[in-house]
Structure formats: C-alpha cells, structure tokens
N, C-alpha and C positions, 0 to 999 in steps of 0.2 A: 056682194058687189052691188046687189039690188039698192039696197038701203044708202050705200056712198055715193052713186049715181045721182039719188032723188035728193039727198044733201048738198050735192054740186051744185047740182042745176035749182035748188032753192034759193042757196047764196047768193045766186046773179042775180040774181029777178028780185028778190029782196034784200042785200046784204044786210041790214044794221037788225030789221025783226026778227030772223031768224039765226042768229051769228051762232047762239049759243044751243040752237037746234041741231046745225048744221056738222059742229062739232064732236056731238052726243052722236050723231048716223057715223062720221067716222071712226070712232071709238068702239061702236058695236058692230061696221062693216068692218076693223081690224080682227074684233073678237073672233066673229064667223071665219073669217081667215085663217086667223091660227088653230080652231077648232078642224078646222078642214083638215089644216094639214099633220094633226096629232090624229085622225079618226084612220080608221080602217080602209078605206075607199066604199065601203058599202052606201053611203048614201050625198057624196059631195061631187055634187055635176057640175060639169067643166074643168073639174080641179085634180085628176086623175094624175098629172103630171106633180102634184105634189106630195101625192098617196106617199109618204115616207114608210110609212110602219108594213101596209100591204106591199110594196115592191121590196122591202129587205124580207118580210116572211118567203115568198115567192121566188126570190134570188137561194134562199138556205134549202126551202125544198128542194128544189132544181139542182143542187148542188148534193146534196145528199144521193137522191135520184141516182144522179152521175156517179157517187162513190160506190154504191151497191151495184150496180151495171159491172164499175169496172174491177170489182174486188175479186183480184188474180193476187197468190204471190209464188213465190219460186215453188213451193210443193206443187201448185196446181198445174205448172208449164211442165217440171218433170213428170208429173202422174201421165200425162197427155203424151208426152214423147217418147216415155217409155213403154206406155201400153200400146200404141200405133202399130210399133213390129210384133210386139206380143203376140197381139190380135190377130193378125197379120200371119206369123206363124200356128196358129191353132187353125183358122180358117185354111191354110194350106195343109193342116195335117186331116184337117176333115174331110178337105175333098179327094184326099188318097184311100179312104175308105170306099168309098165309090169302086167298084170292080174290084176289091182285095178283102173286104170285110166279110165275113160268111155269116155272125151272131147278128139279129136282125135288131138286138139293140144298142149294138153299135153302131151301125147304121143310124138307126132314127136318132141316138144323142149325135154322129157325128153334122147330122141336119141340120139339127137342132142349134151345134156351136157356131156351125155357119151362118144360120140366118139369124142367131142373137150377133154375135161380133163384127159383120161387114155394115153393118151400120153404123155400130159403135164407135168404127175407124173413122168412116168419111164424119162422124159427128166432132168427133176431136180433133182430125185435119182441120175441121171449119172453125174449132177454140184456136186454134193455135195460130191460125189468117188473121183472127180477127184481134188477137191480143199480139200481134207483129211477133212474133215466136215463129222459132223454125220449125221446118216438121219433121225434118230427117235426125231424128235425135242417134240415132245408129253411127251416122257421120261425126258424133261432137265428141271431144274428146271425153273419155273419163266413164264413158255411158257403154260400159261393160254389162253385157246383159247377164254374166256369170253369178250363177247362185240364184238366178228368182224362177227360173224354171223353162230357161232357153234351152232349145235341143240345138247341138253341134248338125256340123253338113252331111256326116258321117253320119250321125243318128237318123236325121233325115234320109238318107239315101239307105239305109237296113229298113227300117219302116217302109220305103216304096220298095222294095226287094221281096218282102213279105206278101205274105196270099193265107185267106182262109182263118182257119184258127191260129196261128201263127201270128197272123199279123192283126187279129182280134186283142190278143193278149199283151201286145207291143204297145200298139194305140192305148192301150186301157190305162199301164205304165207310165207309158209318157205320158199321158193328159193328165194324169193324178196329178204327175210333175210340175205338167206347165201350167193348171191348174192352183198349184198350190201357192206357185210365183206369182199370178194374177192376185191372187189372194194378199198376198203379204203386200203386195204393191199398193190394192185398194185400203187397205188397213193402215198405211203411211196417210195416204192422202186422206183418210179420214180425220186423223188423228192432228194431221198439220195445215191440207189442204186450206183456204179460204173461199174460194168460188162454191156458190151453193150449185149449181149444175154438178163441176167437175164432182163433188161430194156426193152429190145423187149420184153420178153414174156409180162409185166408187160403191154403194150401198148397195148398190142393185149387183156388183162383181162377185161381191163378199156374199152375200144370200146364195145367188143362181150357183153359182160354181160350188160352193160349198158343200151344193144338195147334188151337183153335177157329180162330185168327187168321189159320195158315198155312191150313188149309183154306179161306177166306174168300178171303183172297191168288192163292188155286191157282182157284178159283171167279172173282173178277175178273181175273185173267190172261188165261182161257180165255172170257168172253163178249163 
C-alpha cells in the first residue's frame, strides 16, 4: 500500500513525468496485495483480515478439536447407564460387609470395591450431564439388567441376613457374579465404545476386576 500511496501522490504533483512510473507502483502495490492475501498471515501487517489460507487452517483445527471432544456414540451412553447402577449395587453390597464379614480379606477387598467404584459413578453421572444423556438408565425401557451380573432384592436381602463365614462366602459368590457382568459390559464398550475416556475407564474395569475375581475365587476355594 506503501508504494501506491507514493504513486498517487507523484501523479498530482507531476502528472505527465511520471504517468508511466506511477502506473508501474500500482501494478506492483496490486502484486504485494495479492501476495498478502495467498501467504500464511505470518508476515502481512495490517492485512490480517485477508489472511485467507491461515483463518481456513484455524477454522478445520477448531473443528476437528470439537469433533474429538464430542466423540460419544450409542455404545458409550449405554456403557455409562448401565454401569451407574452396577457400581451402585457392588458399592452397596460392600458396605454390608462392614459388621457381617469375619475373613479379614474380605473385608479389605470389600474397601477396596467401595473406594474404586463411588467415584467411578459420580464420574459417568458427570459423562452423561455433559453429553445431555439421562442417567437413570434403570427407568428406560429395555435396560434389563438380567444376565450381566445384577443381584435380585431377594439376593440382596439373604446377603444382609448373613453373618460371619456365611456371609463371607455369599459375598465372594455374588461378586464373582457381578464382577464378571462389569466385565463383559467393559469388553462391549471396548470393543464398540468411541469416547476415549469412557474406553479408559472400561480398561481399567476389565484389568481391576478381573484380578478382583481371582482373588475372590482364591478367598471361596479356601473357606
């Protein structure tokens, strides 16, 4: 814009000596122009509004960005609504240990499932706010928790009935159970999930519990 300036302002003051100077500045102030507006934005000041090439790279990252953020698909809402009660139930079956459990590593595993899982709940509650998903998946139709390793109300209630060795061996049981339903649940969302979160947690289900299972196993073997 420099060089078209000082070709304007030559024209007046001289017109006829300079005609064909004056034409050559704006020929090579159009050049600088269109150079501006093919480059990068790294080195055309003032000209930031015509940065073509730098605001479309910067509009696809941003976009991209936003696709990784929000990449949920139907596996990752189920993995999340149906392990919410899951968890839910295992954490209530740990804390019946408390005053009924006599084997002392029962005990310490049922601690142990408590302070892994009540986290893991309010942590999927918070996926599932934030991806406008319900959380009460117990309420939706179809979401039968039969078959992944739900204990009935009944089973719940012989389990708080129990005391001691008895109810050592009951615990060990069911958690193999509902253990092995966490398991197969995480193994779906591995397998289908898309969210890299939900997938990590799902990794971390399949490992811990797995190791939880045998120890469980090795605990009902031995009482």
């Amino acid at each position: 814009m420099t060089a078209f300036t000082r070709a304007f302002h030559g024209k007046r003051l001289h017109r006829k000596p300079v005609r064909r100077v004056a034409a050559v500045g704006v020929v090579a102030a159009g050049a600088l122009m269109l150079s501006a507006c093919g480059s990068d934005g790294d080195g055309a000041s003032g000209m930031s509004g015509m940065d073509h090439g730098g605001s479309k790279s910067s509009a696809t990252a941003t976009a991209t960005a936003a696709a990784k953020a929000g990449d949920v698909d139907e596996a990752d809402v189920t993995f999340a609504q149906m392990m919410i009660p899951h968890h839910e139930q295992a954490v209530a079956m740990a804390e019946l240990a408390d005053g009924r459990a006599s084997d002392a590593e029962i005990k310490d595993l049922a601690a142990k499932i408590e302070k892994a899982q009540d986290p893991e709940i309010r942590t999927m509650t918070g996926w599932l706010k934030s991806w406008g998903k319900p959380t009460a998946a117990g309420d939706a139709p179809g979401m039968d928790m039969g078959g992944d390793g739900m204990m009935s109300d009944k089973d719940m209630k012989e389990l708080k009935a129990m005391q001691g060795k008895e109810f050592d061996k009951m615990f060990a049981q069911m958690m193999i159970d509902h253990h092995n339903g966490a398991i197969a649940m995480a193994k779906t969302e591995q397998k289908s999930g898309q969210n890299a979160d939900a997938k990590k947690m799902a990794d971390a289900i399949v490992t811990g519990q797995s190791a939880e299972v045998k120890q469980l196993q090795s605990i009902l073997d031995r009482l």
